[in-house]
Structure formats: C-alpha cells, structure tokens
C-alpha positions in Angstrom: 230.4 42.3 246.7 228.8 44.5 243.7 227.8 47.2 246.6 231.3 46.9 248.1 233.1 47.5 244.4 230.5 50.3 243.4 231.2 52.0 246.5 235.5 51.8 246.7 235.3 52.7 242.9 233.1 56.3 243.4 235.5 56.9 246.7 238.8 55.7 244.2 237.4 58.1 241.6 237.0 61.2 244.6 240.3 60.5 246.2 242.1 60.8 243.0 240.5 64.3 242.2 240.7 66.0 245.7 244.3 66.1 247.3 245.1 66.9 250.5 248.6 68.8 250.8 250.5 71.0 253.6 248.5 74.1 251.8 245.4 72.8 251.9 242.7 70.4 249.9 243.0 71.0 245.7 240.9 69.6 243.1 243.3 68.0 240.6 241.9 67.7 237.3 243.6 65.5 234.8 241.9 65.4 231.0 245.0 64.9 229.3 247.8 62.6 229.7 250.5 65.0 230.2 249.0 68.0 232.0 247.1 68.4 234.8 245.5 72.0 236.4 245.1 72.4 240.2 242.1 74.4 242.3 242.7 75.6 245.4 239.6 74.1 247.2 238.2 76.3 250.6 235.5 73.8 250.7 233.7 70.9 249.2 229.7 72.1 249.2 228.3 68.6 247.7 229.2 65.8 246.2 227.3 62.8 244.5 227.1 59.6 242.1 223.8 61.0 240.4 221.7 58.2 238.4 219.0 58.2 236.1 215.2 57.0 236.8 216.7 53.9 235.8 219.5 53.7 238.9 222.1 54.1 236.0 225.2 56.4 237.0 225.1 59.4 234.9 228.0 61.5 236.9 230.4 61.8 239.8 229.5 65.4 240.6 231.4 67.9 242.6 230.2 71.0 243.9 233.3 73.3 245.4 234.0 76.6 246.7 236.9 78.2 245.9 238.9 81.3 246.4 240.0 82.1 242.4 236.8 80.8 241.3 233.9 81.6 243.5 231.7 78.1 243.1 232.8 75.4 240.9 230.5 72.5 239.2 232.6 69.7 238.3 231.1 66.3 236.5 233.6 63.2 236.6 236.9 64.9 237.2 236.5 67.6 234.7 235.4 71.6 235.4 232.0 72.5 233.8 231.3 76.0 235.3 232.7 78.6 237.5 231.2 81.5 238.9 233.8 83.6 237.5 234.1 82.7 234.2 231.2 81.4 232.8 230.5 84.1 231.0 233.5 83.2 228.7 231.7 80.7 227.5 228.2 81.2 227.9 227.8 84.8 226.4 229.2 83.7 222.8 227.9 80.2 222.7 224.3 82.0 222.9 224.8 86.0 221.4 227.2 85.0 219.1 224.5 82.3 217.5 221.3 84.6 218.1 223.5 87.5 216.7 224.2 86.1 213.6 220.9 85.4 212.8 219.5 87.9 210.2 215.8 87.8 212.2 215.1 87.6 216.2 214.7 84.0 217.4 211.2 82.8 218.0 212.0 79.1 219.1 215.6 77.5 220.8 216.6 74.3 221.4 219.3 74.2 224.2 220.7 70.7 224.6 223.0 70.5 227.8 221.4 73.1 230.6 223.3 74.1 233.7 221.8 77.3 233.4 224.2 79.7 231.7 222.7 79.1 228.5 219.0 79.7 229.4 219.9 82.8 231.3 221.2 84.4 228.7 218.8 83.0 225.9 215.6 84.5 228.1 217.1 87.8 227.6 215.8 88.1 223.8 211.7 88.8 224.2 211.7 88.0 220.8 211.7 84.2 221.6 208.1 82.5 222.6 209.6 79.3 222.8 212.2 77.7 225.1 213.3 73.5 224.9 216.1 73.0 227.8 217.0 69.6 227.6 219.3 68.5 230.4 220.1 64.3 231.0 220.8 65.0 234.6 218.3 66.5 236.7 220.5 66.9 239.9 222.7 69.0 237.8 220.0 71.7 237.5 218.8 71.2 241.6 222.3 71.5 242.4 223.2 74.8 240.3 219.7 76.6 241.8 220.6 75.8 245.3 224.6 75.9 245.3 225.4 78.7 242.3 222.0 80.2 242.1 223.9 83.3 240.4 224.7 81.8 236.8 220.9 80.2 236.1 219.4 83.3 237.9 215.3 83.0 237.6 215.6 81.3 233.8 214.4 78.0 234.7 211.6 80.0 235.8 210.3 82.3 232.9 207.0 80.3 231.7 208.6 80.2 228.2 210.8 77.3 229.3 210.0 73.8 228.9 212.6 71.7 230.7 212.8 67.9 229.6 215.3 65.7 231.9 216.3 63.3 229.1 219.3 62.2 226.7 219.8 65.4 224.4 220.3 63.2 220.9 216.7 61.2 221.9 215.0 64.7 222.0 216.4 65.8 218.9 215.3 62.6 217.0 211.8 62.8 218.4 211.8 66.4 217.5 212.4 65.8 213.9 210.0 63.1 213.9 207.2 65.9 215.0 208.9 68.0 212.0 209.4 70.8 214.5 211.8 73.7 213.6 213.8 75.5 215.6 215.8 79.0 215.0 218.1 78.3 217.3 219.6 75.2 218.7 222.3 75.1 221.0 224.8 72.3 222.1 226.6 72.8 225.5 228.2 69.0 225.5 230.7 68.6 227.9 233.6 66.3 226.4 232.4 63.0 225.1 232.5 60.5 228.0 229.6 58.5 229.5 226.2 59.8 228.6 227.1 62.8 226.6 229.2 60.1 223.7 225.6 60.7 221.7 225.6 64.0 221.1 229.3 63.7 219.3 227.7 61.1 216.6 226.7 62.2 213.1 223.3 60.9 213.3 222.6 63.4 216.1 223.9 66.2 213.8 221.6 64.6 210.6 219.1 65.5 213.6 219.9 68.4 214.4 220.2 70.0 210.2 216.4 68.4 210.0 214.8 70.7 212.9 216.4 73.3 212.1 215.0 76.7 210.6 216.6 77.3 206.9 217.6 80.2 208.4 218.6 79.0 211.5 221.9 78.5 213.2 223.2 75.4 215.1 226.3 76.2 217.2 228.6 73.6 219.4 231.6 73.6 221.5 234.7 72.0 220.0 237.4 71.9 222.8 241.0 73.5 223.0 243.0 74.3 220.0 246.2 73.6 222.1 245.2 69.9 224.2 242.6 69.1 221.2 244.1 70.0 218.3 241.9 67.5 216.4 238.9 68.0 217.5 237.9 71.3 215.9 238.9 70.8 212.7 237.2 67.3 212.6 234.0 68.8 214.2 234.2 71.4 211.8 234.4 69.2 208.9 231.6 67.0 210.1 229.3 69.9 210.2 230.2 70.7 206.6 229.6 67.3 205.5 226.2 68.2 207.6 225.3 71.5 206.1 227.0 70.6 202.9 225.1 73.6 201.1 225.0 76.2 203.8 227.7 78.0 205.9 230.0 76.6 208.8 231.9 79.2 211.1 234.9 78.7 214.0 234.9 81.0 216.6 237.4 81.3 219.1 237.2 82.4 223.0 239.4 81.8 226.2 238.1 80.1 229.4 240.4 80.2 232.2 238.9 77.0 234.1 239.0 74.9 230.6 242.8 74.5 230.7 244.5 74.6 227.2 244.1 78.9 226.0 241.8 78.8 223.1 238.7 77.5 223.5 236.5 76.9 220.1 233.0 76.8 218.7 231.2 76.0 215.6 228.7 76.9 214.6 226.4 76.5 210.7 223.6 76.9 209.0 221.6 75.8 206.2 221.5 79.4 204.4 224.6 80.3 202.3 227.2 83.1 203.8 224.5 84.3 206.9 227.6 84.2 209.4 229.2 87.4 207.3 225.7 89.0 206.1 224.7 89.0 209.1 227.6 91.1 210.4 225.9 94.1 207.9 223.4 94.9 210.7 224.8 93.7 213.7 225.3 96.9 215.1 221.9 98.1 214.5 220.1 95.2 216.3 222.7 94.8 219.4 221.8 98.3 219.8 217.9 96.8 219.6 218.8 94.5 222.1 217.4 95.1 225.5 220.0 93.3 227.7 223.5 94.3 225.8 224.0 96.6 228.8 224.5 93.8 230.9 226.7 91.3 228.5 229.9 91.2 230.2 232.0 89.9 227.4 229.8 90.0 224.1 229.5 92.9 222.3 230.0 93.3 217.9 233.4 93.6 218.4 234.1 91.0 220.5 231.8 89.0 218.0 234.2 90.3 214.8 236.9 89.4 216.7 236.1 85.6 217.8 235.4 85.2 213.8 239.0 85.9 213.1 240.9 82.6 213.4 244.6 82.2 214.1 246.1 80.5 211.2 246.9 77.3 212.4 243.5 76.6 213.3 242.3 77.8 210.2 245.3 76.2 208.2 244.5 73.0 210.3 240.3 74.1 209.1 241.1 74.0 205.2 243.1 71.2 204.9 241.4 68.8 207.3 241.7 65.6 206.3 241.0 61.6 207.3 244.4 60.8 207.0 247.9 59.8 205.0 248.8 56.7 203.1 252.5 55.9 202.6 253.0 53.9 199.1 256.4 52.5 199.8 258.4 50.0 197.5 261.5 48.5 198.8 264.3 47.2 196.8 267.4 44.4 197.4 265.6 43.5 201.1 267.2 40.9 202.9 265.6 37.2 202.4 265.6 36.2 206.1 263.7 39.0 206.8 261.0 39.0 204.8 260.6 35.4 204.8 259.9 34.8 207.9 256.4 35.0 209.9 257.9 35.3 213.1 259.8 38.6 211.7 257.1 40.1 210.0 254.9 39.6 212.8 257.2 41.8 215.4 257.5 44.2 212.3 253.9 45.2 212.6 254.3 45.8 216.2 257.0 47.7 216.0 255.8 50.2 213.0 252.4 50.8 215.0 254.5 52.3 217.5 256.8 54.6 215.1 253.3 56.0 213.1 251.7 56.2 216.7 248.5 54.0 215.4 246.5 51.3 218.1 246.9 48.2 216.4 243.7 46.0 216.5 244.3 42.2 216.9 247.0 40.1 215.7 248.7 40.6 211.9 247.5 38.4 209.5 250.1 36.9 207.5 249.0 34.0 204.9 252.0 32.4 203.0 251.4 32.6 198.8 254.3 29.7 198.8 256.9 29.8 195.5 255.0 28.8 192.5 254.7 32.0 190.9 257.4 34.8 190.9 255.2 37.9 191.3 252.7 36.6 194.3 255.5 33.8 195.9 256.1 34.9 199.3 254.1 35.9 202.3 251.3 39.2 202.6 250.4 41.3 205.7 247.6 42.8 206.8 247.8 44.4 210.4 245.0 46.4 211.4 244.8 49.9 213.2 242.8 53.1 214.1 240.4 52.6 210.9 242.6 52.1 208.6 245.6 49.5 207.9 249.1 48.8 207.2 249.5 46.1 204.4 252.3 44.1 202.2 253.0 42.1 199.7 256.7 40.5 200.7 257.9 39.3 197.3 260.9 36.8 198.1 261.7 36.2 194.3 262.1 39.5 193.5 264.1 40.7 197.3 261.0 43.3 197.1 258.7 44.6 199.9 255.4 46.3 198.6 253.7 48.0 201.3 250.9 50.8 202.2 250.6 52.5 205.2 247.3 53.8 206.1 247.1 56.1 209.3 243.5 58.3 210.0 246.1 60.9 211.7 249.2 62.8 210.4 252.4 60.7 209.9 255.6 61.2 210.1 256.9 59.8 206.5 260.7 60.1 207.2 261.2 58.5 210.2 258.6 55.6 208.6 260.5 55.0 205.6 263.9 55.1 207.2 262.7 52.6 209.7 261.2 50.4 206.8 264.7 50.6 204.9 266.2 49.5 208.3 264.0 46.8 209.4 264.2 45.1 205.8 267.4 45.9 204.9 266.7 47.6 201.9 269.2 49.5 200.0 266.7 51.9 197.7 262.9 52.5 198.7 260.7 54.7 195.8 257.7 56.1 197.9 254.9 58.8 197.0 252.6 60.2 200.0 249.0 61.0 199.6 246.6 62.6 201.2 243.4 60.7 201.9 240.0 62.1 202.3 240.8 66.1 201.9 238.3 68.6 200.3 240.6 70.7 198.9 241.2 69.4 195.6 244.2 70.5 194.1 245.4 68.3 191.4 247.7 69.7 188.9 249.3 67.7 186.1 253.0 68.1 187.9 253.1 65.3 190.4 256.3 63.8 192.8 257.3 60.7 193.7 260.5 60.1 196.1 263.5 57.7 196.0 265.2 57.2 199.2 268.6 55.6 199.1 270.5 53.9 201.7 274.6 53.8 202.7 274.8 52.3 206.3 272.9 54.4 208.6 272.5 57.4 206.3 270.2 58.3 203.5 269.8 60.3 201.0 266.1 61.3 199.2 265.7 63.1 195.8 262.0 64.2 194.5 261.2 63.4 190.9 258.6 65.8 189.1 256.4 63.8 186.6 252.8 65.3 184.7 249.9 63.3 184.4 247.6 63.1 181.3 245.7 66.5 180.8 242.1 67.4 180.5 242.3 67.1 176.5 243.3 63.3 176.8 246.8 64.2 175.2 249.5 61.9 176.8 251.3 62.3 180.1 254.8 63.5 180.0 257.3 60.9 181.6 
C-alpha cells in the first residue's frame, strides 16, 4: 500500500507539471498562487525521484529539451537551469562576489553545485582551493551527461573537492575545524524540502564564522515582483549577521525565473569593501584571464546591478517585522462584546481582513463584574508570530484591543471593520512600527480619532511632543 501511494504521488506530482495539449507537451510551472509560466517541451531527456544514501527523497527531477531554452534542469516543479540563460545568474552570483573582493580568492566554498558556479569560479588561478557541496549527487551525474555545456570540465580541475552532503552540515563542521574561506557562495534553490536549512539563521552564524574578514558571502534572494519579501527580509538577516561589516543588493534578470528582477545579497565582515572595491575594479577585470569570455559580467554590468530601484531599496531601509494597531473603541454595543460566541467569530473574521493565519482556537476567559475596569471578557487569538488581543470592558461600553501582524496592514479597512463589528461610534488609534532599524523618533508624535455616522467615517490626526532629551516636560 506504501509502494502503491509512493508511486501514484511521484506520477500525481509529474502529471501535474507536464501537459499534454493540441500544440504539443509543456512543462507548467506553478511557484505562486496566481501565476504560472509555460515551456514548450520537444522532449523529456530524464526524469527521477532521486534519494539520499539513506532512501530519503531528495527531488522529483526533470531533465527537458526545449526549443526557447536548449536543456532545462528542473527539481520538484520549479526551473533551476537553462542552457540559455544561466549565465544570468551564474556570472554575477560568482564575478560580482570575487570582484568585489579587494585581493584574488585563494579558497571558496560553493554550497549548491549544478555546475555553473564552479565553471566560472575555476576561471580565477588565483584560487588553490575549491569546496562544492551539492546534497544531491544525481543532480551533478545528470548535468555532465545531459547539459555537459554549463559545468564544462570544472568538476574536473584537481582544485575541486566535491562533498555530496546537506550544505548547512558542511558549513557547521567547517567552522568547527576554524577553516576560513574568501569566498563562499550560496546557490539555494527556493526553500522547500532539503534546501529549508540553508534559509535558517544558524546557517548564516555559520557561514560569518568561516569566513575571511575580508571575505564576501553572497546569496540568491528570489523575485522582487512574486517575492517582494524575501529580499528585504534576507537582507536584513544578513545585517543582523554581519552587524559590523557591509551588506549589498544586487539586482539581475533571468528569463526562466519568472517574476523580472531577480536579486542577490551579498556581505561581508569588513566595513564599506562592496564600494572600495569598485576603486580598482577596472584594473584587476583587466588582470583577469577569462573576462573575454564572461557573457554578461563586465564592471559596468557590476555598477549597474549595485544600483537598486527604489522600491526595493525603499522596501531595504525600512524593513521591518511588522505593525501593531492600538485601537480603543468607545460607546460599543453590549450584546456584542459580551458575548463569547460573538467574539469568537470576531477573531475569525479580523484574521481574514489583516490577511494573518490564525493558529488554534481564541482564547476568551470571562473576568466576570466585580470590578469596573477588568469586568468583562479578554481575547487572545493567535496568528503568524504575533497576536491579536482585547480587553472587552462591559462597564465602561469600551473595547481595548492590539493588533499585532509580522506583515504590512491595512489600518483603515481594520479599524473601520472594528467600529463595524462593535458598533462603536468613536475609535482613538495610533499605529507603530515594530521591529524597524531606522530610528527616527522625534518629539512631534500622532495619534488618530476615527468617528463614525452610519456607514461613513471621518478620521482627524492629532500632533502631540513627547518629553525631550533635557527631561523638560512633554507638551500636551
């Protein structure tokens, strides 16, 4: 039975990313909910459930040819290299990390090897050392003997020492042997099955310990467009990381990885090397034996990917963990907020207007009607790390609540909702931004009253200063 399931799962998971139409068969990737890309498919070359020594399933691999793309790799549904356009992403991930170095790399770490890196990185005879760390050994077989073209002869060059293992393992042991490294390099596909551990922050506390002071550690970071999260918040983590050195965004554009931009991050433990470097970066690509044959690097190319459009770097400076709502609602109606059953389908409901997961059921305890400030019930309903609470004060016809999202929220349509759901008539409300680096917190501060007449409302902003430096008293 075990077999039997196995088995109609991997030809489930097949069926749903090769189609057959009138035109032909088409690989049909689907990442994202809402947008899919289609590959015209001339031929399927290979396909396999690879496993580790273990018999645990690593991938569903696909191996295509293609008319557009020459030969495609795929790993469980998703495009990881084309014959075509690999270079769009292989050439910066590697020169734009060994270019921005202010001396010639002596020893890499590549974590993730299909090939592209390595065949670039062996191109520097300054390096005398090569770790290629790969989890999936078929993944390297299958890209010499199907798309020989991208790894070329790399795997090859006796400076290489491939170890088929899990990438954040290596690195761990690595650090434990105190080895140093002037490069490392993460080519991660996105973070499902086994590559999850190289996305953690432990890997990255890793990662800053085995690497050179003057070394550079670059990543991938997905689509600006499809991922608009992910870059910031991968950029932030390696600040957190290299909290006393330099992070960097880059930007390129890979056809196959649907979505426009395509980013990368890379940082360092040494202080402003990412624009010192660019001092002499003319002078050594001109050192560097292979620049004749980079296809899409060159210093220009390498200015250019520094130069982020503004929303990403807007989105870079004021990353953040998230946004609490402090919401007080006034003259809410009695029935409401005194009953469980009432405030129980209220924390459904305002999970789905903030677009938060709730996690488990709302807890509600009753504080009964002894005392008039804490008489009535509270609420805690859980979400995405963080939590929506209230106190439901039914002496005073009050509702005190916070809401806590890890993601942006829309404070408009939460209030109004609120002031609907309760019945309030007037609901005072400040917003705050939780977890930002930027500090910029100046003695004029706002605070919000929205007030309700049927189905509109109407909000005004009130301007109040907050005690100075000097300890002299706040102007109300």
């Amino acid at each position: 039975m075990i077999v039997f399931l196995a088995v109609f799962l991997k030809t489930l998971m097949e069926s749903a990313m090769l189609e057959r139409r009138k035109s032909g068969l088409w690989f049909r990737e689907e990442l994202y909910s809402d947008v899919a890309q289609s590959i015209k498919v001339s031929k399927v070359l290979h396909k396999k459930t690879t496993r580790d020594a273990h018999g645990k399933v690593l991938h569903q691999m696909l191996v295509l040819e293609t008319p557009r793309f020459g030969r495609v790799l795929t790993l469980d549904g998703a495009v990881q290299t084309t014959e075509a356009d690999e270079i769009y992403y292989h050439e910066p991930l590697v020169h734009f990390a060994a270019h921005s170095l202010l001396r010639p790399p002596k020893s890499v770490l590549l974590i993730g090897c299909d090939g592209g890196t390595l065949r670039e990185i062996v191109k520097y005879p300054s390096v005398e050392h090569i770790d290629a760390v790969d989890i999936d050994r078929e993944v390297i077989d299958v890209m010499l003997k199907y798309i020989p073209g991208i790894p070329g002869m790399s795997f090859s060059d006796p400076r290489v020492n491939l170890i088929i293992a899990d990438g954040a393992e290596v690195v761990k042991e690595k650090r434990a042997e105190k080895r140093k490294y002037d490069l490392v390099i993460i080519d991660s596909p996105d973070p499902i099955g086994p590559a999850r551990s190289l996305f953690r922050m432990s890997f990255y506390q890793d990662v800053a310990a085995i690497l050179a002071e003057d070394g550079i550690a670059i990543r991938q970071t997905g689509s600006s467009m499809f991922q608009p999260d992910e870059m910031p918040a991968h950029w932030r983590q390696m600040l957190e990381v290299f909290s006393r050195g330099d992070v960097q965004g880059l930007v390129t554009a890979v056809p196959t990885y649907v979505g426009g931009y395509f980013t990368l991050v890379a940082a360092s433990h040494r202080k402003g090397i990412f624009k010192e470097s660019l001092a002499t970066l003319e002078r050594r690509f001109k050192d560097f034996p292979s620049a004749s044959r980079c296809n899409w690097y060159s210093p220009e190319m390498h200015r250019a990917a520094m130069v982020l459009p503004v929303e990403i770097q807007r989105a870079i400076e004021q990353s953040e963990f998230g946004r609490e709502l402090i919401l007080d609602l006034y003259g809410c109606d009695y029935s409401v907020i005194s009953s469980k059953k009432r405030l129980a389908k209220f924390a459904r409901e305002i999970c789905a207007v903030i677009g938060m997961k709730p996690f488990g059921k709302p807890i509600i305890p009753d504080f009964g009607f002894a005392k008039s400030k804490t008489a009535g019930p509270s609420l805690v309903q859980l979400i995405e790390t963080s939590a929506v609470t209230a106190h439901y004060s039914t002496h005073w016809g009050m509702v005190l609540k916070n809401i806590f999202t890890c993601s942006t929220l829309d404070v408009k349509k939460a209030v109004e909702f609120c002031m609907k759901y309760f019945g309030a008539d007037v609901a005072k409300w400040e917003l705050k931004i939780r977890g930002s680096r930027i500090v910029n917190i100046g003695r004029e501060q706002h605070a919000y009253m929205t007030e309700r007449n049927g189905d509109v409302f109407m909000t005004r902003r009130f301007v109040y200063t907050l005690k100075d430096p000097a300890g002299e008293p706040a102007e109300l």
